[in-house]
Backbone bond lengths (Angstrom), bond angles and torsions (degrees), N, CA, C in turn:
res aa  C-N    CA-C-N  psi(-1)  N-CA   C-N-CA  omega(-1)  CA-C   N-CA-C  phi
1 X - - - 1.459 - - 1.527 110.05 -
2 X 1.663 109.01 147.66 1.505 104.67 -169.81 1.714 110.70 -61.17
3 X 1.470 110.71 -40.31 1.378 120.27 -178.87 1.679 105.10 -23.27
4 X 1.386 109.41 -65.89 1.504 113.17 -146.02 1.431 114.74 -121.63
5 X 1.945 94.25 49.10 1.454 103.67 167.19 1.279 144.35 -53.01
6 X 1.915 85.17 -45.73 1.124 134.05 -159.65 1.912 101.17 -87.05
7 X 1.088 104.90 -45.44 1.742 124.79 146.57 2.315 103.76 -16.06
8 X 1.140 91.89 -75.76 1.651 119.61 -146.43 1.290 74.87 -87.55
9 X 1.617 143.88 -30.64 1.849 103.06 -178.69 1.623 109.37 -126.20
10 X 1.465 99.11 42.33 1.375 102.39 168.59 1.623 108.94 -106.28
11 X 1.207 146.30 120.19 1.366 157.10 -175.56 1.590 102.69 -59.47
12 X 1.414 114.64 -64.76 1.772 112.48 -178.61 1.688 111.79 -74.78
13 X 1.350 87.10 -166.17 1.414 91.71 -165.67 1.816 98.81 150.60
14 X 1.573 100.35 163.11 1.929 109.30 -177.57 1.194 105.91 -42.36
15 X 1.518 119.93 168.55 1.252 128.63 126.68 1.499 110.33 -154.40
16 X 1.786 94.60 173.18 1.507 114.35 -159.46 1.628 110.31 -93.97
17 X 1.681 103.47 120.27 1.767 99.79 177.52 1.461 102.68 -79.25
18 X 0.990 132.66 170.78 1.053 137.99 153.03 1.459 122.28 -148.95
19 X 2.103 96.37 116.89 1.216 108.12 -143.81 1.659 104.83 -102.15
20 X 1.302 128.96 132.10 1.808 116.39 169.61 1.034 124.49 -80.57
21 X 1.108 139.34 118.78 1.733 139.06 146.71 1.469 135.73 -83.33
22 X 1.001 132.61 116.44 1.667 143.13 142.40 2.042 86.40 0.61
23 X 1.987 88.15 117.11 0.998 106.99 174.65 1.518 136.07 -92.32
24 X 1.383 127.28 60.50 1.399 137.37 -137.91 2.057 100.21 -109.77
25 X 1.551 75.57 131.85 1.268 94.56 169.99 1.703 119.24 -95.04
26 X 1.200 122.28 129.64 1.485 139.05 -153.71 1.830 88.00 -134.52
27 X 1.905 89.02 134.69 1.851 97.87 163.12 1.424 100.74 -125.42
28 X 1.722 114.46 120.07 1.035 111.88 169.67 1.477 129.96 -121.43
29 X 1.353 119.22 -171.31 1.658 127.78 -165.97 1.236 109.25 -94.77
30 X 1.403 134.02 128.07 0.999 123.06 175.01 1.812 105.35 -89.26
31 X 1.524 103.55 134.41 1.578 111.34 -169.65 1.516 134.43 -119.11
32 X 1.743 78.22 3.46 1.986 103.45 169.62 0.857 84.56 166.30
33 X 1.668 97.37 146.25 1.579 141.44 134.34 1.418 145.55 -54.70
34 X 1.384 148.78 79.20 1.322 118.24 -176.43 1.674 116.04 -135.49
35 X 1.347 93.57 126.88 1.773 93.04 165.09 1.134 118.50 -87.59
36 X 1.673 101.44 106.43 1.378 135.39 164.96 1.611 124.93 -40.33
37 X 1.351 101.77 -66.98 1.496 124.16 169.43 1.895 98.00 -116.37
38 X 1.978 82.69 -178.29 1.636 89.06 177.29 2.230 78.66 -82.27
39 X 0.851 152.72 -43.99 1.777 140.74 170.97 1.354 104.24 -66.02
40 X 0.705 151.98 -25.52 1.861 130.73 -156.08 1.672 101.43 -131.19
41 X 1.674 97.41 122.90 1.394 91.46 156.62 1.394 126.38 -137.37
42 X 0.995 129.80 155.31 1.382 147.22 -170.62 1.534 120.60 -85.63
43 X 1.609 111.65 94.44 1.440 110.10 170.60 1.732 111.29 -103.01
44 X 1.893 111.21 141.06 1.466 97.99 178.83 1.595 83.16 -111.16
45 X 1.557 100.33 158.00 0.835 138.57 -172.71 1.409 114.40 -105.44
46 X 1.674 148.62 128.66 1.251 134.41 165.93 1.635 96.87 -137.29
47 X 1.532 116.48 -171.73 1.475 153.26 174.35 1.037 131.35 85.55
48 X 1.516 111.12 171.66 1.592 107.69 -152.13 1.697 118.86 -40.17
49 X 1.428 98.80 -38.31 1.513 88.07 -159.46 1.952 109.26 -97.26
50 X 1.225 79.62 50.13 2.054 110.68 177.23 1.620 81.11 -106.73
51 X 1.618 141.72 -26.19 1.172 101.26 -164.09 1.747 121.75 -87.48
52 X 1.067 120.13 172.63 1.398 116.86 -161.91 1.369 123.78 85.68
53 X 1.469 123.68 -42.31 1.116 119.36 163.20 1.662 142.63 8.65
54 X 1.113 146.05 99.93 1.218 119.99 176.90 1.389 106.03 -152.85
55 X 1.957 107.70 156.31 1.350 106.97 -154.06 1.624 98.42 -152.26
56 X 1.252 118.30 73.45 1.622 115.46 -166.30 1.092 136.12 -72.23
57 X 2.142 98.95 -11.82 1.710 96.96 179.91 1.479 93.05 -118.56
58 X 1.139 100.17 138.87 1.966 113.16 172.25 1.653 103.47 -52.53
59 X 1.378 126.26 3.08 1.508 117.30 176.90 1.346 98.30 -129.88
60 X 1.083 121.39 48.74 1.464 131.78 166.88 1.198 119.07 -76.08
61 X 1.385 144.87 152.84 1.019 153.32 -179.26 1.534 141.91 -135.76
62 X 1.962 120.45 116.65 1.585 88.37 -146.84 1.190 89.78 -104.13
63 X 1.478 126.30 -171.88 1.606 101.54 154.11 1.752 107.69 -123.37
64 X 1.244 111.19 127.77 1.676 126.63 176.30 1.869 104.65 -89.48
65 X 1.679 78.63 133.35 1.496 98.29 179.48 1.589 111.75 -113.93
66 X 1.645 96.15 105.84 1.762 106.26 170.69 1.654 127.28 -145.00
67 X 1.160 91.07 156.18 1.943 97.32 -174.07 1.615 112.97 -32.88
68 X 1.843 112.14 105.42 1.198 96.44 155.04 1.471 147.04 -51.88
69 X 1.420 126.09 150.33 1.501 114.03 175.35 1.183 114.47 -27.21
70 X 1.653 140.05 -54.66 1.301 121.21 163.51 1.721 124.11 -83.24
71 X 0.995 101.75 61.96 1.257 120.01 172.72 1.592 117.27 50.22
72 X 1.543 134.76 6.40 1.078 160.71 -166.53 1.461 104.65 -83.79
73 X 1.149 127.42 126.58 1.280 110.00 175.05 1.786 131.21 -67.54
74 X 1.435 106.99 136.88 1.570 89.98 -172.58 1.721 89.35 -126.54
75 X 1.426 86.34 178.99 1.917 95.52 175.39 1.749 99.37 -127.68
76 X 1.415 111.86 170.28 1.323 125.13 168.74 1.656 101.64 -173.20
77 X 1.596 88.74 164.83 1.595 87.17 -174.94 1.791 103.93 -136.74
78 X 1.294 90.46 157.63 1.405 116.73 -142.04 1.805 110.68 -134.36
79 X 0.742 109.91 137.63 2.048 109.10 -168.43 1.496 107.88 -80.61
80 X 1.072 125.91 108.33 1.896 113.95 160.68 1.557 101.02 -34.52
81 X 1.295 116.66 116.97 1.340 129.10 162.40 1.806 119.47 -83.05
82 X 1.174 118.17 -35.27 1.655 121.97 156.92 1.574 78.21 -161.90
83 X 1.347 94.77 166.46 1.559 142.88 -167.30 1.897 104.29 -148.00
84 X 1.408 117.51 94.20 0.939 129.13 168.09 1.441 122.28 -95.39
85 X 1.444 128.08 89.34 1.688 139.52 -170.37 1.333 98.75 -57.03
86 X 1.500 124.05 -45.86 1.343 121.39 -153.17 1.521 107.52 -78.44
87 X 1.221 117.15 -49.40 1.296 130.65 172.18 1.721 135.96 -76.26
88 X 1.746 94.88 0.50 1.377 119.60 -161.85 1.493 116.25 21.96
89 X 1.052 113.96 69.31 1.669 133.71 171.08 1.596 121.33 -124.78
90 X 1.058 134.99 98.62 1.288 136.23 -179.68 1.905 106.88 -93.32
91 X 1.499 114.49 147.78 2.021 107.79 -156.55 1.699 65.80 -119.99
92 X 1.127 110.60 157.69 1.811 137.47 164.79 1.936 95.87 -138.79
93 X 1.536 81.20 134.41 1.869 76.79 -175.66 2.046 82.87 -119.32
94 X 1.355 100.76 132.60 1.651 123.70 -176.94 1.441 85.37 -109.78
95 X 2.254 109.51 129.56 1.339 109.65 158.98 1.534 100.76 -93.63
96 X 1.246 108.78 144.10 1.535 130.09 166.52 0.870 132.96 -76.05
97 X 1.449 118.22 105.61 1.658 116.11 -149.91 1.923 78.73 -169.74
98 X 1.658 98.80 138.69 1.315 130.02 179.46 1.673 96.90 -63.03
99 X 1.384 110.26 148.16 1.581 116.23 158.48 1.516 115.23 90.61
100 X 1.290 110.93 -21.18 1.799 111.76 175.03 1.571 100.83 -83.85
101 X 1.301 115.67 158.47 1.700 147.14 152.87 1.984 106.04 -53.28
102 X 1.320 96.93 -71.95 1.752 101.25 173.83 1.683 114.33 -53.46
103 X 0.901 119.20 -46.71 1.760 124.74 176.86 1.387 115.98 -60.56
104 X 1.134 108.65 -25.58 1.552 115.70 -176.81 1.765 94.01 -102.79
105 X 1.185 124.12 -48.80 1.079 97.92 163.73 1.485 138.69 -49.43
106 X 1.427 124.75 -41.59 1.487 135.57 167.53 1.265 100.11 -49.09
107 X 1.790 142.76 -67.78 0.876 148.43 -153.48 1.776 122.75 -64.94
108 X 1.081 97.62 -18.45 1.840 124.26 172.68 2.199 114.69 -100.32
109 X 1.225 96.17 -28.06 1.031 114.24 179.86 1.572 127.00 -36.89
110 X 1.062 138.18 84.62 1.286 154.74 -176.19 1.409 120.71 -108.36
111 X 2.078 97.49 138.97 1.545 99.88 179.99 1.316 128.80 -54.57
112 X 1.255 110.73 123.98 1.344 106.08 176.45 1.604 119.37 117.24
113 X 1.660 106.74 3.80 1.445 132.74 174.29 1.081 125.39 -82.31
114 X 1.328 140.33 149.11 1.358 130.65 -159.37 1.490 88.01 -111.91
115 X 1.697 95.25 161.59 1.624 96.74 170.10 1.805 89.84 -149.05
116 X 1.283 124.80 155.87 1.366 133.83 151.16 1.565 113.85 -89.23
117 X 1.208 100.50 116.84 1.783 89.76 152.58 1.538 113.75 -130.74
118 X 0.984 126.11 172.16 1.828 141.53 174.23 1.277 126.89 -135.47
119 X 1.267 124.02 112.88 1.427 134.40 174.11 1.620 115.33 107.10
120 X 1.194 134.62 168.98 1.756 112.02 55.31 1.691 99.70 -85.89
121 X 1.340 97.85 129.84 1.782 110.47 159.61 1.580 112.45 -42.65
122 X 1.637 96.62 -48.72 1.375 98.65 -167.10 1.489 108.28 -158.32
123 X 1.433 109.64 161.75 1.719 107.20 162.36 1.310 120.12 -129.35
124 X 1.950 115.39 154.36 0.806 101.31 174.49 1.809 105.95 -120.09
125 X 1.331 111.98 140.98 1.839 131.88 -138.00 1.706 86.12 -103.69
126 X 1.641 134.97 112.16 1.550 102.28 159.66 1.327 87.45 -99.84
127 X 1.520 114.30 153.24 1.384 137.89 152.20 1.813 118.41 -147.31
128 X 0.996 117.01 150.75 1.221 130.90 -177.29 1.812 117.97 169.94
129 X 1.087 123.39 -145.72 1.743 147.81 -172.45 1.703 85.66 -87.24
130 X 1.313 138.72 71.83 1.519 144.97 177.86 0.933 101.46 -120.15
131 X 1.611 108.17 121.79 1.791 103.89 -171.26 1.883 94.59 -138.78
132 X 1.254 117.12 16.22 1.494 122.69 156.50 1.331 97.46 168.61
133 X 1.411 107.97 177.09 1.606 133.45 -150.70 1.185 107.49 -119.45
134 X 1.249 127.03 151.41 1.716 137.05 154.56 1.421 105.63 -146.29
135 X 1.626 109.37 113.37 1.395 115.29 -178.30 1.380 88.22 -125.98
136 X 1.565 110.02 130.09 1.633 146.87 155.18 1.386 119.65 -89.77
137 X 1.169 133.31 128.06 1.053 141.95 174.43 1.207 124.71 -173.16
138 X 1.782 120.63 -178.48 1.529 108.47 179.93 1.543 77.40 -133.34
139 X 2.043 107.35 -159.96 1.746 115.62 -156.59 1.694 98.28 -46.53
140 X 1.397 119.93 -59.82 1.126 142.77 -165.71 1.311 110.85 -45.26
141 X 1.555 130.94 -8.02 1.310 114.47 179.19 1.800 101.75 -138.56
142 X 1.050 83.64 6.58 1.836 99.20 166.17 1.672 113.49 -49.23
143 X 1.303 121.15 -51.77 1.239 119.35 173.49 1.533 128.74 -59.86
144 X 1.802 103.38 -28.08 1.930 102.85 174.04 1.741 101.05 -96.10
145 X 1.540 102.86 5.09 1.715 103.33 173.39 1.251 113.16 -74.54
146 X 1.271 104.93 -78.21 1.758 122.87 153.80 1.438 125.18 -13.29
147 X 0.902 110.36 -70.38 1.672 130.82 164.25 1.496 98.35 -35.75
148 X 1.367 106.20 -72.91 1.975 107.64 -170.90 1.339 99.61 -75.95
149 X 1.245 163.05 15.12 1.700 159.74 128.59 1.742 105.23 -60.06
150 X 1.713 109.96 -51.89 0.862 83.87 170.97 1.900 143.62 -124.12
151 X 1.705 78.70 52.41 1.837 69.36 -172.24 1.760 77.92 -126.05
152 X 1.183 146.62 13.80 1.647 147.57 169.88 1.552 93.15 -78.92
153 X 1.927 89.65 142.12 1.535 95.78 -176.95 1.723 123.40 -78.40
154 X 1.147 119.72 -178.66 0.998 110.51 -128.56 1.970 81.76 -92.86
155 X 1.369 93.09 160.83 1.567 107.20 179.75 1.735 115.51 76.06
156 X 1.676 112.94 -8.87 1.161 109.45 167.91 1.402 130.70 -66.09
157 X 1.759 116.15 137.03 1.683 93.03 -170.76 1.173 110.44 -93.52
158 X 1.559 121.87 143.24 1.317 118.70 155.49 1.317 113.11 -138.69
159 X 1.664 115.57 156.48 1.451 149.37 -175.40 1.569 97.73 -85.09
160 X 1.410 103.67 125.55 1.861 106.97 155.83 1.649 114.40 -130.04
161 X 1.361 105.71 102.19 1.280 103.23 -174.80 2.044 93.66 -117.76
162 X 1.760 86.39 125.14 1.394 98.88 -162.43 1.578 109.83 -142.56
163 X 1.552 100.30 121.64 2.112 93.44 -178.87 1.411 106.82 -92.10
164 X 1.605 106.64 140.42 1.782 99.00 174.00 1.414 85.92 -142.76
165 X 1.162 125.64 -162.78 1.699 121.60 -158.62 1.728 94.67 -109.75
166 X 1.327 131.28 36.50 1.293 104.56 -165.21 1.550 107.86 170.52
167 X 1.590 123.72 155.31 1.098 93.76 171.85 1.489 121.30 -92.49
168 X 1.691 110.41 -6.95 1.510 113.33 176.64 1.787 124.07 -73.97
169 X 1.310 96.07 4.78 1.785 104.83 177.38 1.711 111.08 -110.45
170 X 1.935 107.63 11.61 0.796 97.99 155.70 1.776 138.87 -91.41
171 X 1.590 114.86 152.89 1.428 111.60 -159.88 1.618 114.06 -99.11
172 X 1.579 126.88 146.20 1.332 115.70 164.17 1.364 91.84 -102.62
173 X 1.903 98.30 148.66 1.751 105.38 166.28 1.617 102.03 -106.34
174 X 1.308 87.48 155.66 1.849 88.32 179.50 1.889 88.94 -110.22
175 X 1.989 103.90 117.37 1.228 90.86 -163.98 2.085 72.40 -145.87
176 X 1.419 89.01 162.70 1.645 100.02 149.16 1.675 141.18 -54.22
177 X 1.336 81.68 -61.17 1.846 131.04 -169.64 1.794 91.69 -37.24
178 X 1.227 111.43 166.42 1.380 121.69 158.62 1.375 111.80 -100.19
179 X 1.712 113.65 107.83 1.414 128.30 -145.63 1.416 86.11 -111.13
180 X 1.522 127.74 131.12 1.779 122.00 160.42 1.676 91.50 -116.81
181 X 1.370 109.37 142.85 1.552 108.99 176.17 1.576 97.97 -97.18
182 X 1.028 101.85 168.59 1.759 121.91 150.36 1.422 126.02 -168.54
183 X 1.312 125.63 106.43 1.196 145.99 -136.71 1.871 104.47 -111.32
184 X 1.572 127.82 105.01 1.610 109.18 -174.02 1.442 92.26 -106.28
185 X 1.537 123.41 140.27 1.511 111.78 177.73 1.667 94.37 -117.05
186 X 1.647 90.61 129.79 1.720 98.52 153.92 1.377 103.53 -136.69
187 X 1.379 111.10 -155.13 1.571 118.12 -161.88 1.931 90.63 -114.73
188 X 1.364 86.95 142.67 1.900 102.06 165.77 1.055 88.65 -31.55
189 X 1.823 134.28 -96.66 1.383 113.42 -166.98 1.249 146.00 -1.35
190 X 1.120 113.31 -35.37 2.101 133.23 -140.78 2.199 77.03 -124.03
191 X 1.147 125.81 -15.69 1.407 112.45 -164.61 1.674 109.24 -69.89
192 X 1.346 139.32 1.34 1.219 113.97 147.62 1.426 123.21 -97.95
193 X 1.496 111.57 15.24 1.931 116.02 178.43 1.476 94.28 -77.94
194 X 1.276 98.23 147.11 1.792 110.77 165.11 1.581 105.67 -111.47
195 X 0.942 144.62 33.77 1.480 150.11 -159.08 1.493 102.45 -111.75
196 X 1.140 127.20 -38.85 1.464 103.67 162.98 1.648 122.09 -87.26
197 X 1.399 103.72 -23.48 1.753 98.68 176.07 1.520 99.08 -71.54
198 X 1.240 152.49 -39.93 0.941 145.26 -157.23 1.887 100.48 -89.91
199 X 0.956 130.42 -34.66 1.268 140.45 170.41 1.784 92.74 -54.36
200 X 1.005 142.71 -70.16 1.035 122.16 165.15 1.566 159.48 -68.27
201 X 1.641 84.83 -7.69 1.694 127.04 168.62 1.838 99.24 -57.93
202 X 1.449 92.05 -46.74 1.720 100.21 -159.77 1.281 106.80 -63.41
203 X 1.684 125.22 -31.34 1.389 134.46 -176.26 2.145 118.33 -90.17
204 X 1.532 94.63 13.34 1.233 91.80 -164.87 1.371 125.17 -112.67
205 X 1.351 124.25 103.00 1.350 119.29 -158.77 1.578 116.79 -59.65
206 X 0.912 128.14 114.38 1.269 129.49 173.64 1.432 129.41 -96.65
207 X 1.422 128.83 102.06 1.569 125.41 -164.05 1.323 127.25 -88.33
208 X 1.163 111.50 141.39 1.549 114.97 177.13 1.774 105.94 -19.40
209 X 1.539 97.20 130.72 1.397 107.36 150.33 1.757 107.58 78.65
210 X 1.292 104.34 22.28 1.809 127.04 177.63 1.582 97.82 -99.47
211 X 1.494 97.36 122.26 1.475 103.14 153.65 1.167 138.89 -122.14
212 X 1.606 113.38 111.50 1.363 136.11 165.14 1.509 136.93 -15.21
213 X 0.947 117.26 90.83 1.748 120.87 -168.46 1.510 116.53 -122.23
214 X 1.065 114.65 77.98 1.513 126.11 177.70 1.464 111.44 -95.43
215 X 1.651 114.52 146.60 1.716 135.60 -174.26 1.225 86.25 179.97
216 X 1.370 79.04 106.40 1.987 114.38 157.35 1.933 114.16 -153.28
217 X 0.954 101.80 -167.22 1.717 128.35 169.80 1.680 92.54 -40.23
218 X 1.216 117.00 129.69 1.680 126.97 -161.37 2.062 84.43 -59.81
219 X 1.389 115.89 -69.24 1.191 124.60 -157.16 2.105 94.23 -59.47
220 X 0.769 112.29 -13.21 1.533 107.05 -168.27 2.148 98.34 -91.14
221 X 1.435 111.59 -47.17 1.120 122.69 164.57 1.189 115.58 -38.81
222 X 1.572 107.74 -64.51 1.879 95.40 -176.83 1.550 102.10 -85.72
223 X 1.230 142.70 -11.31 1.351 106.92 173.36 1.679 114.02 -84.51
224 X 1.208 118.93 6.71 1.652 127.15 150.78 1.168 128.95 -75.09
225 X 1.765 111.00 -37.73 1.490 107.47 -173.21 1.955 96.37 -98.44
226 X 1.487 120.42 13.43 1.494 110.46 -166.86 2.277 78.68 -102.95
227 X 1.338 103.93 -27.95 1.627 107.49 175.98 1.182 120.84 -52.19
228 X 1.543 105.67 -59.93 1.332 105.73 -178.45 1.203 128.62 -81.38
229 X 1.938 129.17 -27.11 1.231 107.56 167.44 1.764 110.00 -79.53
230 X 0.919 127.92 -47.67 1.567 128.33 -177.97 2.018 114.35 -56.20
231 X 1.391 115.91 -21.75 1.550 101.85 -179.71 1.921 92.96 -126.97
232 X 1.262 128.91 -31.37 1.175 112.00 -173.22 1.514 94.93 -107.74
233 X 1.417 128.66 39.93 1.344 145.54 171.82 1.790 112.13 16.27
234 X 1.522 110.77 40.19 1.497 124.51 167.58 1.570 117.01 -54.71
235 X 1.301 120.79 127.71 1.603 113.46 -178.51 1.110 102.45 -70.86
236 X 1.737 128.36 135.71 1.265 109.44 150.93 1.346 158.42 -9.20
237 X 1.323 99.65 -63.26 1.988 98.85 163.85 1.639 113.35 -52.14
238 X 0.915 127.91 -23.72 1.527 130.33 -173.21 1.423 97.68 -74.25
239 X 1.284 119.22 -33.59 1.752 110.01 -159.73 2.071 95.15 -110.83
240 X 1.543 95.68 138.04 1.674 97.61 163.14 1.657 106.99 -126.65
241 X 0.931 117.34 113.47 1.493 134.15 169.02 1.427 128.82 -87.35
242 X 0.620 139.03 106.25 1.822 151.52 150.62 1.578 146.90 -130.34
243 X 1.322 115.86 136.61 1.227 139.86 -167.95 1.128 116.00 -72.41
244 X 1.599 106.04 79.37 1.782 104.54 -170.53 1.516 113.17 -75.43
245 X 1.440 131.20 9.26 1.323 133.98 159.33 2.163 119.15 -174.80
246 X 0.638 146.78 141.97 1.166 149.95 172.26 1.717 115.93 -86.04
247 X 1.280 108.23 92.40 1.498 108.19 156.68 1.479 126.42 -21.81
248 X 1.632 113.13 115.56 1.703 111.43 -174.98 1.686 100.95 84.91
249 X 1.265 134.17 8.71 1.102 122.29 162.06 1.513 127.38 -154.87
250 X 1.675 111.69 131.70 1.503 114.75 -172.48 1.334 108.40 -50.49
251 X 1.123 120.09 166.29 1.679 137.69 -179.49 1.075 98.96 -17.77
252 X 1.438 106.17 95.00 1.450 137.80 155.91 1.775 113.47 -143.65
253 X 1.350 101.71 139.29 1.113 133.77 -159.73 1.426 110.21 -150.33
254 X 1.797 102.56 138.77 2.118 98.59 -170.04 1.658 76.84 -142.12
255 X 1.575 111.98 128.62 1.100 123.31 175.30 1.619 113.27 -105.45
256 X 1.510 113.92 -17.82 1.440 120.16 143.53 1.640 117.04 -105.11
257 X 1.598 103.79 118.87 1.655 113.76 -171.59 1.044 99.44 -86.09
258 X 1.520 139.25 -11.20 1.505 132.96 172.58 1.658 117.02 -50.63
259 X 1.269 115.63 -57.04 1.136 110.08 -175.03 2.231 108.32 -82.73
260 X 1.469 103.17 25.85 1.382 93.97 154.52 1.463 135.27 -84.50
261 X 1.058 118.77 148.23 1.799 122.47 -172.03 1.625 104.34 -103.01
């Protein structure tokens, strides 16, 4: 395609640091509640042993420790949504959805509740020749979307093309950046189809030197990242793909979508 000539005979391009951190377990206070959307809600987090904290890539990942459905303890992991040093408050945004351990936890969730979390273990940093954004996703990756709209400097452009079931679960970011939304609504059901993100994928100009950051439904991930390098002939390093959960299965997560079926 003419678009991404210029794509296919340029040699450089991003790449991914990947940074380690001191693996510390923190118990904190829960210090508000808020429903965000009728899916997403917003718990802040504060206390002392929030300090030190740190979380450098907007796709960071912590992991929170709470009572499984049978009351057993389980873990899952969850994105720093902001990290406020000054105010020592860290926000975790929980999507709301029947049948998870974490959702039911958010949904009971009261000031003054404790929560465990641990890490980020680690991050991974893109930087390079990035001269605008295209982030894909569905509810579930709304929080490292958000996050990267709004912590990019200011006047940078980026694309958010994102499915949630509705138009009331859609989000504004309060960002600098030159933000374009695009919003596809289907139903939880329909959340491992890629047929409407790609229905609008197909109409979307994408310019030299944009990097691709998709997290959704494992099967929805690779049939985005199998789109763009195989029909809009994107080099690899340009595109990051991952499976922020697998349809039909508890806490599961595929951070390479290649080997999804």
């Amino acid at each position: 395609m003419k678009l991404f000539q210029s794509f296919l005979n340029r040699g450089d391009g991003p790449e991914i640091r990947r940074v380690r951190h001191e693996l510390v377990r923190r118990s904190l206070e829960v210090r508000a509640v808020e429903r965000l959307t009728p899916h997403m809600i917003r718990i802040t987090l504060g206390g002392p042993e929030l300090a030190g904290f740190t979380s450098p890539a907007p796709d960071d990942h912590i992991k929170i420790f709470i009572p499984g459905l049978d009351g057993s303890p389980t873990r899952r992991d969850y994105t720093p949504r902001r990290y406020d040093p000054q105010n020592g408050t860290l926000l975790l945004d929980f999507v709301n959805h029947h049948g998870g351990p974490a959702a039911a936890w958010a949904r009971a969730a009261r000031p003054g509740d404790r929560l465990e979390i641990g890490g980020p273990r680690g991050s991974q940093i893109i930087a390079g020749p990035i001269d605008q954004w295209l982030l894909i996703g569905d509810e579930t990756a709304l929080p490292a979307i958000g996050r990267r709209v709004e912590e990019l400097p200011a006047d940078t452009p980026v694309t958010t093309l994102v499915a949630v079931p509705g138009s009331e679960d859609e989000q504004v970011f309060a960002t600098v950046a030159r933000h374009a939304a695009r919003w596809v609504h289907r139903s939880m059901d329909q959340a491992d189809e890629a047929t409407g993100i790609l229905a609008v994928l197909k109409n979307l100009e994408i310019p030299d030197r944009t990097f691709v950051w998709v997290g959704a439904e494992a099967r929805v991930a690779k049939a985005v990242r199998q789109y763009l390098l195989d029909e809009r002939r994107i080099p690899t390093q340009w595109v990051k793909a991952s499976g922020y959960w697998v349809k039909g299965q508890a806490d599961a997560s595929v951070r390479d979508v290649g080997d999804v079926r």
